[in-house]
N, C-alpha and C positions, 0 to 999 in steps of 0.2 A: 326369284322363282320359288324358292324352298320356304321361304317367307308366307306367300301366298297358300302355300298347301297347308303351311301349320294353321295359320287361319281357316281355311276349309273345315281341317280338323275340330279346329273350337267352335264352328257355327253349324256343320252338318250332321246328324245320323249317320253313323256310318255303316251304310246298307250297299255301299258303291266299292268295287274294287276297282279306281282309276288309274291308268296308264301314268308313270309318275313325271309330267313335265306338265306346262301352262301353255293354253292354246294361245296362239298371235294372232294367227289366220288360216284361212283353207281355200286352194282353189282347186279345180279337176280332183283329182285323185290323189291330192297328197293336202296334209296337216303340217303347219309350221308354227312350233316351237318358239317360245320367246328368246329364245339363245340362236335363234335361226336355222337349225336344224330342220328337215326336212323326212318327213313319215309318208311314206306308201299305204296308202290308209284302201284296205280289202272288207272293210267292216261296213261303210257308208251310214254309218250313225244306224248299227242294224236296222240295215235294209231302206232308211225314210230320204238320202243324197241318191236317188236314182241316177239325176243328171251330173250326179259330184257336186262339188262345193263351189257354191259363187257363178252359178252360171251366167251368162250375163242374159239370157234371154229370161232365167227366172228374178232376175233382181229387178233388171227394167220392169218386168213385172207388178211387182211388189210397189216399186217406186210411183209407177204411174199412179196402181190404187190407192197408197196412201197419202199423196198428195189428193184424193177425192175424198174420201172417209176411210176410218178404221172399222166404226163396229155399231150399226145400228140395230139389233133386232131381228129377228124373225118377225115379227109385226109388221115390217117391209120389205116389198116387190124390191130384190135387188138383182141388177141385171148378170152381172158378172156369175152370183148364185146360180141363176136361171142358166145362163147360158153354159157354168159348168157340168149342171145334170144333166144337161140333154146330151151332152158331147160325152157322158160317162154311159149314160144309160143305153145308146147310137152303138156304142164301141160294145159293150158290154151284154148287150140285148137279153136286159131286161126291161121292167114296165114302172117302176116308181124308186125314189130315193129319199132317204131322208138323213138328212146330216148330220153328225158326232164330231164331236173332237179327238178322241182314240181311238184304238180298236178294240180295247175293253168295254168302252161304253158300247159302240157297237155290235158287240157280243152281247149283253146286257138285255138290248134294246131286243135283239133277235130273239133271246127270252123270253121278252114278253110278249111279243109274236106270237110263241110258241104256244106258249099256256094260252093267251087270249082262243087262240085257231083253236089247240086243243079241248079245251073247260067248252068250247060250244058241240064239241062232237063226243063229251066224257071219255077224253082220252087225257090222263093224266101222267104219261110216263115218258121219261126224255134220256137218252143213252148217250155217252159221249166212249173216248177211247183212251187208252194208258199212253202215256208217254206225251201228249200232248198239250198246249200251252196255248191259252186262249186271254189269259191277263189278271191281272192281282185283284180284282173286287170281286165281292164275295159270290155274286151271280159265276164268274169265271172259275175263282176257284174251286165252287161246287164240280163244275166240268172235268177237274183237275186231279189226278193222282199224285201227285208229286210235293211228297213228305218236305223239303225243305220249305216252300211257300205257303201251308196249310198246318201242320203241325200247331196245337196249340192253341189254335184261330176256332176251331167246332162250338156248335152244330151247322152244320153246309144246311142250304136247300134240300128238301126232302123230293123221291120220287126220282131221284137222279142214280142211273148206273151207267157204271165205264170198265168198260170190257178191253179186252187186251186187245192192239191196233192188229188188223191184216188178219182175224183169228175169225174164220170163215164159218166152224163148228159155234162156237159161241155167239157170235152175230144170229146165226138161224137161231137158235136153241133162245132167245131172249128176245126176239120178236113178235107182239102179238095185236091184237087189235088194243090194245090201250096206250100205246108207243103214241105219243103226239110227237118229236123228231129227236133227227139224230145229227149232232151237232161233229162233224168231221173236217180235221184238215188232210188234205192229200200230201202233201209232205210235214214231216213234223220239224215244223222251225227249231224247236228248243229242245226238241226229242231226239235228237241225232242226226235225223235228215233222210229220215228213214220215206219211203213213199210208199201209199197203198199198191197193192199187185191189182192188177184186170181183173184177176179171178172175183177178187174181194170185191170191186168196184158192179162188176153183171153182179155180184150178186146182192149188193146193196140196192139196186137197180129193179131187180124183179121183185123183192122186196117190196120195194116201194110202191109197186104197182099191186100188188096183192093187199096189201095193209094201210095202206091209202097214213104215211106220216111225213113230215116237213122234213127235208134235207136242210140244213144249213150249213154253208160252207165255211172256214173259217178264211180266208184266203188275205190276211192283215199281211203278211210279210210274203208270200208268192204270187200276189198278184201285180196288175199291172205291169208284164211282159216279163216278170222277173224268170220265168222258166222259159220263156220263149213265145208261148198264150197269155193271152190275156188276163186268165186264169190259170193254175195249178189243175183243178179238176177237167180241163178242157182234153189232158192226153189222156184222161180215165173214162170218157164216154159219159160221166153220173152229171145231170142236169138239177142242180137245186134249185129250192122256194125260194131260201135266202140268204145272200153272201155278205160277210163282214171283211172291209176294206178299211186302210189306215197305209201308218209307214209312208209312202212315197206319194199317197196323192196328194200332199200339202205341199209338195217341190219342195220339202224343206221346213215346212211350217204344220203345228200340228192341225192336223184332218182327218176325219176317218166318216166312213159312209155306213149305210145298209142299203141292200141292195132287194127288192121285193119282184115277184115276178106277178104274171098276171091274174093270178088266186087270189091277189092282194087288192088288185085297184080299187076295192071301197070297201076296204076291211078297217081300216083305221075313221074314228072322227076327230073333232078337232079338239085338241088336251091328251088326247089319249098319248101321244109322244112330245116328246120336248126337250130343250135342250139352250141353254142362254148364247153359248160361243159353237154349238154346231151351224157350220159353214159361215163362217168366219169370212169376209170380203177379203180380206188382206191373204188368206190360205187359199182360199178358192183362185185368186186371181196367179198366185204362183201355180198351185194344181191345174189348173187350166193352161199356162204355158207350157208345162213342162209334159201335159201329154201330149196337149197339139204339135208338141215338138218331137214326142217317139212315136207318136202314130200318124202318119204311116212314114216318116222318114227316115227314123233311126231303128226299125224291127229288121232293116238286112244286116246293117251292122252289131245288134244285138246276137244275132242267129248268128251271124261270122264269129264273132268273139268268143261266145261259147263254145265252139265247136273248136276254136281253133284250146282253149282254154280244157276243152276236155281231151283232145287229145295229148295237152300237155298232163295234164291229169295221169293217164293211162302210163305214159310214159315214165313218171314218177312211181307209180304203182309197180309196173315191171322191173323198174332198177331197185325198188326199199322194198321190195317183197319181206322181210326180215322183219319188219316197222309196220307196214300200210296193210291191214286189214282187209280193206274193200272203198270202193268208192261210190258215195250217194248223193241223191237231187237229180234236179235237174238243168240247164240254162246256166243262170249266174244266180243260182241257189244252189252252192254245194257244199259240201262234207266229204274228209279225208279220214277215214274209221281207224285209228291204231291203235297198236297193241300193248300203250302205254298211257299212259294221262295225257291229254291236249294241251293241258296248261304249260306242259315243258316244254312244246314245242313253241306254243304260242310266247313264251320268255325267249325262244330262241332267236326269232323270228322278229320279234322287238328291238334284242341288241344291235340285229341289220338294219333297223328303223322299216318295220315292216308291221303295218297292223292291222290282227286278225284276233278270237276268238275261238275260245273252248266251249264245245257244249257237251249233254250229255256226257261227261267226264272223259271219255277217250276220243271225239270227233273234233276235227278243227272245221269247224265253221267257214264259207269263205262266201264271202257277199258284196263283191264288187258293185261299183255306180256302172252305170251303162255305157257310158265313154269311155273307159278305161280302151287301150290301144295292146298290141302285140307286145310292142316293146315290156310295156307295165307287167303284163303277164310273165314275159321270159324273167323279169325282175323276182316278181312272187316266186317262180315255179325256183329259178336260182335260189331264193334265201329261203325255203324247205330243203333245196339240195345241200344245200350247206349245215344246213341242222341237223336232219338226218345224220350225216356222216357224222357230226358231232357229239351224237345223243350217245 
């Protein structure tokens, strides 16, 4: 094993701080170790094993397709393609799709959405918000406040402000008719975990109706039922143009969408977007299992899980009052706020063969597959109780 890592060492960047053991396998909710050990994995390959690892309704999948083909083109009518946008766009009700491989590139792509919509109406100005993470190319990190990813890297995209998230004075005060959109996630995946209030949300809303600019959602890691909707912005009432998807619609394989509503339907011609590996047969055919599979028949047990997951939550919270700040997200998108660095916990949490995530420096991350069961949870919610006291 140790063998293998000093290798890694000598062939990669080292940009990754990896968990220090060698994968063997994964199935459900747990990672096993080439020494046979066995991990409680709360991470899901952030956010992208919705249904866990190795599902067998996503492999069959998989298998079926590539005993057909791997990978011919956009140049071809592919059925599988076809019949995953209609079952995304049906769920999702919007009006058109077009496919990516990330949710950077899809963020990208919403960019040039934006300018094209805007440059025909001389509206040049596009607003994002602090704290937020939208993916490492340079369209994204223009979006991007956050000194360790950007530092260095300048000059960003010009005509871009990012105003502080949920800051309801500053939103008004930097609205005006030259705004072509504003590129928002409702909860911040890699910002803490923090979610917009209502307030903010009416009032991005009336906004938008006065100033007539593109909402983009960013919704790569809470969407697809992850909060309990479909969407992240579905408990906020705000209706966008355009939503960027990734993370778990490739079952496992990388995918990521854009999502356009009906402002759109003959806004694009043909060149204007493109993409060699967006919508991938082999990713779409798992993506297509794997929601036909939670929609409609795994959203009771998602809603139960959660629910039953946040009352364990609460419960932690009322006993580490001393440690546990607050608690944020929402569904199987959450964050535990303490009043110490994450990373000590997330070591704690480790030693019990438990695997989670620090972000924003004091939040633990927690981002369960969909299937995870009670038992899993009382597991988790134990090896926090057990750190806590330790810390």
């Amino acid at each position: 094993m140790f063998e293998l890592i000093d290798v890694e060492k000598n062939c990669f960047v080292q940009v990754y701080k990896r968990f220090p053991f060698v994968v063997s396998r994964a199935e459900g909710a747990r990672i096993y170790d080439t020494n046979g050990n066995s991990y409680l994995d709360f991470l899901s390959g952030l956010a992208v094993n919705i249904l866990g690892h190795s599902h067998p309704i996503v492999i069959a999948a998989i298998e079926k397709q590539a005993k057909r083909y791997l990978h011919l083109s956009n140049f071809f009518y592919q059925d599988i393609q076809i019949l995953y946008a209609e079952k995304i766009l049906k769920i999702a009700r919007y009006d058109k799709i077009f496919f990516v491989n990330t949710g950077a590139e899809g963020i990208e792509n919403a960019l040039k959405a934006v300018r094209l919509w805007g440059n025909k109406r001389k509206k040049k100005n596009v607003i994002a918000f602090g704290n937020s993470f939208h993916g490492r190319t340079y369209g994204c990190l223009s979006l991007m406040n956050k000194p360790l990813y950007k530092n260095g890297m300048e000059p960003f995209l010009p005509n871009i402000t990012i105003l502080p998230f949920n800051d309801i004075e500053s939103l008004v005060n930097h609205i005006d008719e030259q705004v072509a959109g504003i590129f928002l996630e409702s909860i911040l995946g890699e910002g803490g975990l923090d979610t917009i209030s209502q307030k903010f949300a009416d009032t991005l809303m009336d906004l938008k109706e006065k100033y007539d600019f593109l909402i983009v959602a960013d919704e790569i890691q809470s969407g697809l039922f992850r909060t309990g909707s479909f969407f992240a912005f579905d408990h906020f009432g705000i209706k966008p143009d355009i939503v960027a998807l990734a993370k778990g619609l490739g079952g496992g394989l990388p995918l990521g969408a854009v999502l356009f509503s009906e402002r759109f339907s003959d806004f694009f011609n043909k060149g204007t977007l493109g993409t060699t590996f967006g919508g991938n047969p082999l990713s779409c055919a798992a993506g297509f299992a794997t929601l036909d599979f939670i929609h409609p028949n795994l959203l009771p047990h998602i809603n139960y899980i959660s629910s039953y997951l946040d009352g364990k939550l609460k419960e932690l919270q009322s006993k580490f009052s001393d440690s546990i700040v607050s608690l944020k997200g929402l569904g199987l998108m959450r964050g535990i706020s303490l009043k110490f660095d994450a990373s000590i916990l997330v070591d704690k949490l480790f030693e019990q063969k438990i695997i989670s995530n620090a972000t924003s420096s004091n939040v633990l991350r927690i981002l369960p597959p969909f299937i995870i069961n009670k038992a899993e949870v009382d597991e988790f919610i134990e090896g926090i109780k057990n750190a806590l006291e330790n810390i």
